[in-house]
C-alpha angles and dihedrals in degrees: 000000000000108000111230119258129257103267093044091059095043084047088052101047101049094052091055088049097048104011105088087185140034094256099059093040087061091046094050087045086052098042087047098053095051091046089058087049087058093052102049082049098059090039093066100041101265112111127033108143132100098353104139094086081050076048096052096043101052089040079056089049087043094057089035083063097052102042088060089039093061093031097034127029105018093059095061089061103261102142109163138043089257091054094051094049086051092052094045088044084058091050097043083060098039095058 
């Protein structure tokens, strides 16, 4: 079995920490994803051009991530990286 690749999982993850239903947890996936394209983009000299909308949305992901970190997660105890891929891994499974 192939393991997914790094953006997949990151993609993954951060729908499952902000995302309360399935749709948005595809959205976030999605919006993640092209984000990342954008960044590999700028990264090897691609792209360069009108990135600041691409900025302003993953800083708003960014602070998305946090807010349900702190409201959401932490307070159910969940207080290192193994125990939050535990917890994603329940409600990947749950859904």
């Amino acid at each position: 079995m192939m393991n997914k690749n790094i953006v997949a999982q990151i993609s993954e993850t951060i729908a499952f920490i902000i995302g309360t239903n399935k749709d948005k947890r595809k959205t976030y996936e999605k919006s993640f994803q092209d984000l990342y394209k954008v960044r590999s983009k700028i990264a090897h000299g691609k792209y360069a051009d009108d990135v600041y909308p691409q900025f302003i949305e993953a800083m708003y992901t960014a602070k998305n991530i946090v807010i349900s970190l702190l409201v959401n997660i932490m307070p159910q105890g969940i207080d290192s990286m193994v125990r939050l891929m535990a917890y994603i891994k329940d409600l990947r499974y749950s859904c």
